[in-house]
C-alpha positions in Angstrom: -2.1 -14.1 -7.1 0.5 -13.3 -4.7 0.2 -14.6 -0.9 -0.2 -11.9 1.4 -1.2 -12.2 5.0 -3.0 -8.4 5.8 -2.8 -9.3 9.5 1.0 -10.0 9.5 2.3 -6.8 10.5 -0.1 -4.9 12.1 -3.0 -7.1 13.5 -5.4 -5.0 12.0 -5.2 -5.0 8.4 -4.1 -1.7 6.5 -3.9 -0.7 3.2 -3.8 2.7 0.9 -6.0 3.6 -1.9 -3.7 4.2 -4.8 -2.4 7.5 -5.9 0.4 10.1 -4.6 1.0 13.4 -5.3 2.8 13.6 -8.7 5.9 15.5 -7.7 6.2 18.8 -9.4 9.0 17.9 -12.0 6.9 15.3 -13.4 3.7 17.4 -13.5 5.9 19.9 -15.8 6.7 16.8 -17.8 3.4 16.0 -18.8 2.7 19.6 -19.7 5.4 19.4 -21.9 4.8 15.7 -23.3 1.3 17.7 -24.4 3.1 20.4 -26.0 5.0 18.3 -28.1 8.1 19.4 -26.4 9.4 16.0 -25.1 8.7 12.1 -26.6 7.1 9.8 -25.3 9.9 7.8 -23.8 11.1 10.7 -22.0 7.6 11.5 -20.4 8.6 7.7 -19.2 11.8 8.0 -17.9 10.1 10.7 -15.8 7.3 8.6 -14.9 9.8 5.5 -13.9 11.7 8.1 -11.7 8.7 9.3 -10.1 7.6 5.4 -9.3 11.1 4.6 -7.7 10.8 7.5 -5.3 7.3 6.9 -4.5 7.6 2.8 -3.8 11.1 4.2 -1.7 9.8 6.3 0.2 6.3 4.2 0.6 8.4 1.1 2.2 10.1 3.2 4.4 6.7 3.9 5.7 6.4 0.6 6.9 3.4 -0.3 5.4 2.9 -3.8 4.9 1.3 -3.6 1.5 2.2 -0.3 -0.9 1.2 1.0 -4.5 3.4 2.5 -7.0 1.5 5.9 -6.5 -0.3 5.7 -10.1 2.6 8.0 -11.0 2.2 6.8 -14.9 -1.3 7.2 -15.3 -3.5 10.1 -16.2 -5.4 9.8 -13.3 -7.1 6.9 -11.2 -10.6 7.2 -13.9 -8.5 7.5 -17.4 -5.4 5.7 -16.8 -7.3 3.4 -19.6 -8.6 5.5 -22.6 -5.4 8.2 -21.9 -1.8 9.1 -21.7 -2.9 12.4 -20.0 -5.2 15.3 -18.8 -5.4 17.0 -21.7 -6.2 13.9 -24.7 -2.9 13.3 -25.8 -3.2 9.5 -26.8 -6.7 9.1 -26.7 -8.8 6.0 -27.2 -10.0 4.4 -30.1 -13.6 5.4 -30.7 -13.1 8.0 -28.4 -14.0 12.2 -28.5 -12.0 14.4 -26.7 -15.1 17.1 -26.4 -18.7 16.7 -25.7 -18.5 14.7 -22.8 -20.6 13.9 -19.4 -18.3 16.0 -16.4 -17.8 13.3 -14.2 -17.9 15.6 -10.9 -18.3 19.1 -10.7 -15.9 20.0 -7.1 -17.0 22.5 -4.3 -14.1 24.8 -5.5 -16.0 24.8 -8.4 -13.3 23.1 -11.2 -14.8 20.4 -13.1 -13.3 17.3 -14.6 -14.8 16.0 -18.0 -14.9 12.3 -19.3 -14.1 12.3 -23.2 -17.4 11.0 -25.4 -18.2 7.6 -26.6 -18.2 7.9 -30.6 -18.5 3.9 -31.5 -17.6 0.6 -30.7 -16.1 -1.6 -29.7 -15.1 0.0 -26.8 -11.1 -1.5 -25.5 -9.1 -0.5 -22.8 -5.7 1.1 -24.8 -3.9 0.5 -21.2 -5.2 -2.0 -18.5 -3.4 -1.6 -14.6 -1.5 -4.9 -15.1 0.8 -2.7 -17.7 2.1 -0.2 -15.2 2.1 -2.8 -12.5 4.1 -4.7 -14.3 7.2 -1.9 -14.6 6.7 -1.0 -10.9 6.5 -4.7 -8.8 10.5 -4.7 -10.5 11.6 -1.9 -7.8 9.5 -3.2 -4.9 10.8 -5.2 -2.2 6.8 -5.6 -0.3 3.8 -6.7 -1.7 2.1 -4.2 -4.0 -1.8 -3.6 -4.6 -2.9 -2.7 -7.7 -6.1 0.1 -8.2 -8.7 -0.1 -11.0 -11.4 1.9 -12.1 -15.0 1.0 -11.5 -17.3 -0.1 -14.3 -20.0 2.1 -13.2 -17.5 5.6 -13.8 -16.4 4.5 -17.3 -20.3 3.8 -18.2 -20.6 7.6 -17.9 -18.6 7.6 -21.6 -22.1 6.7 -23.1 -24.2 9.6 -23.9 -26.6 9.8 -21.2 -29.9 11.1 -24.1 -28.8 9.7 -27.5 -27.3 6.1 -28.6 -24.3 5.7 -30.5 -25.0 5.1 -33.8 -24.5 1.3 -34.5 -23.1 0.4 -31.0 -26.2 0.2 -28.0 -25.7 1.1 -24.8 -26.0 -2.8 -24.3 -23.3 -3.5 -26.3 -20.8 -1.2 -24.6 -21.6 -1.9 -21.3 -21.0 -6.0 -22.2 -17.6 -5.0 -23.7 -17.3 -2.7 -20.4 -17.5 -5.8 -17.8 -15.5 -8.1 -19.6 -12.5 -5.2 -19.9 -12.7 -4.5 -16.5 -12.8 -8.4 -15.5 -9.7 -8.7 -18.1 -8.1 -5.3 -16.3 -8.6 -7.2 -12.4 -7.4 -10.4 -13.7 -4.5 -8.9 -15.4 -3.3 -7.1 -12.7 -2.9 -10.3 -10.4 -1.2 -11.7 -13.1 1.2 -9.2 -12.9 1.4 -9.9 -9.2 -0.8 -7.8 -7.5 -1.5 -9.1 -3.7 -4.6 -7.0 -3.6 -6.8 -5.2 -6.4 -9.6 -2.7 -5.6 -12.1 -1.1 -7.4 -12.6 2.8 -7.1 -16.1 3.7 -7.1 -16.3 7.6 -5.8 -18.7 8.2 -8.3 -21.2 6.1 -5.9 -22.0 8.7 -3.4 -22.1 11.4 -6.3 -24.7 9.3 -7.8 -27.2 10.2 -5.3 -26.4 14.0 -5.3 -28.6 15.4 -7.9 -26.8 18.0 -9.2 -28.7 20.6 -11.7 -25.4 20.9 -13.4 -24.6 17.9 -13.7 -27.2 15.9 -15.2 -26.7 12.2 -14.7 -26.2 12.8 -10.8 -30.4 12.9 -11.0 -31.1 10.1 -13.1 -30.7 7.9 -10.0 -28.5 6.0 -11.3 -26.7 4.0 -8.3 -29.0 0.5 -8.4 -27.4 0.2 -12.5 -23.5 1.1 -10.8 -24.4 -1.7 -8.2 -25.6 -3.9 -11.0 -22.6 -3.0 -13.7 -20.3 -3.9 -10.7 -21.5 -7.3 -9.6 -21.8 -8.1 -13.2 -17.5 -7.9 -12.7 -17.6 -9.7 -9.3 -19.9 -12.8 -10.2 -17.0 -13.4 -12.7 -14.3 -14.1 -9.8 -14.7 -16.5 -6.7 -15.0 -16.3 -3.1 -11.4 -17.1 -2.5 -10.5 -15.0 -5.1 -13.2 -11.7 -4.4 -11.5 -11.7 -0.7 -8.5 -10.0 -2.1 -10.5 -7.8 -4.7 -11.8 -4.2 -2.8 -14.2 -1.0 -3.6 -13.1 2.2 -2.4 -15.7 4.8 -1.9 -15.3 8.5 -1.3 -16.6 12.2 -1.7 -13.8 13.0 -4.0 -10.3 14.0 -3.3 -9.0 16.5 -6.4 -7.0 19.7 -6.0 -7.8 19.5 -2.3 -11.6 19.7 -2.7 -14.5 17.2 -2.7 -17.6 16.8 -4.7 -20.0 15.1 -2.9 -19.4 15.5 1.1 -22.7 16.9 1.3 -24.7 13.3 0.7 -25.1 11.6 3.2 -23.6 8.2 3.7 -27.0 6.8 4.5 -28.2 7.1 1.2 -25.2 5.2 -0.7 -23.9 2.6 2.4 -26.9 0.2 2.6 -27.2 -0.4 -1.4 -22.9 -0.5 -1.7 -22.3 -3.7 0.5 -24.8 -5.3 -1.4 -21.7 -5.3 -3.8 -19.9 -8.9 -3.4 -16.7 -7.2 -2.9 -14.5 -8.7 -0.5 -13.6 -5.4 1.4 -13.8 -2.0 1.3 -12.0 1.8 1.4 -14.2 3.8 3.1 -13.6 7.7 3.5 -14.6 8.6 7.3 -11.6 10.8 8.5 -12.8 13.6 6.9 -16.6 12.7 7.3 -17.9 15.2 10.5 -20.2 13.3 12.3 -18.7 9.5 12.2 -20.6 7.3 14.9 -23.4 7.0 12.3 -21.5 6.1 9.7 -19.7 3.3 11.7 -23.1 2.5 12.6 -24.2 1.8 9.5 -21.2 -0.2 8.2 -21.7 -2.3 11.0 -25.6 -3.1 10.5 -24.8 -3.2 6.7 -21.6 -5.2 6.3 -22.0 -8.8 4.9 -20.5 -11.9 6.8 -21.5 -13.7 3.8 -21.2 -11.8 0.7 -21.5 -14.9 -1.9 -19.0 -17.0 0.1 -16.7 -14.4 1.1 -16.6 -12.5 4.6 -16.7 -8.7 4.2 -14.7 -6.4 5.4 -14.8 -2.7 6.3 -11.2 -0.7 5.9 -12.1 2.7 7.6 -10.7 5.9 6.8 -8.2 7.4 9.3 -6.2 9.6 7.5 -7.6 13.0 5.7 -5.4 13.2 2.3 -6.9 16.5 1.7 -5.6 18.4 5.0 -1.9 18.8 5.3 -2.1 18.5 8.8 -0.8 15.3 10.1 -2.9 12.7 12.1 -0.9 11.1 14.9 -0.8 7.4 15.6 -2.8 7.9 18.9 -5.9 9.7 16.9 -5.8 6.6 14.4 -5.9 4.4 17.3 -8.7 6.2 18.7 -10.5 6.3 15.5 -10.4 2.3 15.2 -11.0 1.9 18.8 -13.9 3.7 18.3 -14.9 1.9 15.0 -14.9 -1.2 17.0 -17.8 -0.3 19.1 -20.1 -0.9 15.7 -18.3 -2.6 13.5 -17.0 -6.4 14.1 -13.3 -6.0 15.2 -12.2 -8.9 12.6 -14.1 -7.3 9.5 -12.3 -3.8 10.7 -9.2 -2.7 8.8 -7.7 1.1 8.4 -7.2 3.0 5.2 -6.8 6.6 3.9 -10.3 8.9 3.3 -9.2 8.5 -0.5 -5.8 8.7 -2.8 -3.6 11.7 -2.0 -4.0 12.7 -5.8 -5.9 10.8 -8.1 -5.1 13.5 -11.1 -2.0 13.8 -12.5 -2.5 17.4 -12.5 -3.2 18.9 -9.4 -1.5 21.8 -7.4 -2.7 20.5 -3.9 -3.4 24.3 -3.2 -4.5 23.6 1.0 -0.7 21.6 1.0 0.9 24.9 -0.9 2.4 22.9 -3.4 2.4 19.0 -4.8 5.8 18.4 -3.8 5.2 19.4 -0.3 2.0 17.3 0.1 3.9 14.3 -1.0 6.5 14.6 1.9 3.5 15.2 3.7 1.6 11.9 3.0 5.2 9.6 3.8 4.8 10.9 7.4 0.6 10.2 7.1 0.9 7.1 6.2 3.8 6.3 8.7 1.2 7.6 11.3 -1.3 4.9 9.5 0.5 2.1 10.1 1.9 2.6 13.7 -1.7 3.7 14.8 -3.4 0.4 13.1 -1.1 -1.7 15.1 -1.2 0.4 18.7 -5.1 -0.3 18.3 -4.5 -4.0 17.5 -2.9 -4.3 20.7 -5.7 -2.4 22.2 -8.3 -5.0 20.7 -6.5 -8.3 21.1 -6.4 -8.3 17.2 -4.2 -10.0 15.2 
């Protein structure tokens, strides 16, 4: 594990979710890498571009802690059973068709998990492999994201059972692959690791088209994830996050409409050590600070929680000043404990490598957008520090 002070530069810690934008160029890359028209190690001299500029222009930023933008990954769900979208390299014991939709989006585009055909089931590519290529161009302390437990149990057919291979079985091999993917990534160097878990709030949405959102399954994702936690220790979960959102794909979110109150007071009973919260986006926010506050843990298993806030709106191109972060963790303050409050983004700025961020007008121009976002980020965090007598 890498030694990293979040308070250091800005009183008030802040840190991103994960992804970027994948510019344009690379996008086309991947398409092509599907169609056979490039190899593999030029898809990766792409992706290796791509990282460069993103941990460039992120450290310009001034943020005290960056990402590599999960510019070589499929997206932030697949990264390990993928090399893209569209199934080329797919897992081991893996189907390609026949799959649960993870989330169904108010646009109305879908995105489709491939199909659990056997076991065992092994990560082909844990975080700590990318990590690795990227911590080589960075000059500040990286965090590393990883996919929840709870979103890759959805590769188990929700009515049948694998022949040979229980859903018992796969969800022990689950755990320990994503302790082994946490682990790893602090190996590689990772200062933080956190845990995405969007589809927490979908689990409570009950969508007719979309069976397992009714099956009420958000007390098993709790379980599945503290199954992962118990395995770490205080010291060690105080640098290991959850991020929760309503979805943040192609500009368009896929469960905005449940309300916080039915996911918050069951998701800090997690033993996380802090959490990405989206609430720029979220209309009505005094409730929801309300609830972190009455909710958070000051002892989650040994380990103090904390609450990173949302204060930045990935999905609108419009750029959020440093005073309206301020205010928004100024505001926070009045509910939540000023230590346990940090600042974050409502979710990653693209957590699919294919997406034509149609609000921004193109990827390559919501990219530029999100240096000048996060920018705003940071020097807000830091003018509400001073405000608080943080830090």
């Amino acid at each position: 594990m890498t030694d990293y002070d979040p308070r250091t530069a800005t009183g008030i810690p802040t840190e991103p979710v994960g992804s970027l934008p994948r510019p344009s160029w690379l996008q086309q890359a991947y398409a092509r890498y599907d169609a056979g028209e490039i190899t593999r190690e030029e898809l990766e001299a792409e992706q290796d571009k791509a990282v460069r500029d993103s941990i460039e222009h992120l450290e310009a930023t001034g943020a005290p802690i960056i990402s590599d933008g999960e510019q070589r990954w499929s997206s932030f769900a697949t990264y390990a059973i993928t090399d893209t979208l569209a199934g080329t390299g797919l897992a081991d014991h893996l189907a390609g068709t026949g799959g649960q939709y993870f989330a169904i989006f108010a646009d109305g585009h879908k995105r489709q998990l491939p199909r659990l055909t056997g076991g065992p089931f092994r990560y082909q590519t844990y975080a700590a492999d990318t990590l690795a290529k990227s911590i080589t161009m960075a000059h500040k302390p990286m965090k590393q994201a990883v996919i929840a437990p709870s979103m890759l149990a959805l590769l188990y057919p929700l009515d049948e059972e694998v022949p040979g291979y229980s859903q018992e079985q796969f969800e022990a091999d689950l755990v320990n692959e994503c302790e082994k993917d946490i682990r790893q990534a602090f190996a590689a160097g990772a200062a933080r690791v956190s845990v995405d878990f969007t589809e927490g709030r979908l689990a409570t949405r009950n969508d007719p088209r979309n069976p397992w959102t009714g099956r009420n399954m958000l007390p098993h994702f709790i379980e599945l994830n503290n199954r992962v936690m118990d395995r770490f220790t205080a010291e060690e979960r105080s640098r290991i996050g959850l991020h929760t959102c309503p979805g943040g794909d192609r500009d368009s979110v896929h469960s905005a409409d449940v309300p916080y109150s039915d996911l918050l007071p069951s998701m800090f009973g997690i033993n996380a050590g802090y959490f990405l919260i989206q609430l720029a986006s979220e209309r009505d926010k005094d409730p929801v600070y309300q609830l972190i506050g009455e909710n958070l843990r000051g002892d989650a298993n040994g380990v103090t929680q904390m609450a990173y806030v949302g204060v930045i709106n990935p999905l609108n191109p419009r750029v959020e000043s440093p005073e309206e972060v301020r205010d928004a963790l100024i505001r926070a303050a009045n509910f939540i404990p000023k230590e346990q409050l940090g600042s974050t983004d409502d979710c990653g700025f693209s957590p699919f490598s294919i997406d034509e961020k149609p609000s921004h007008g193109s990827p390559d121009f919501a990219r530029q957008t999100a240096w000048q976002k996060i920018t705003n980020r940071v020097e807000g965090t830091r003018l509400a520090a001073e405000k608080l007598g943080v830090g």
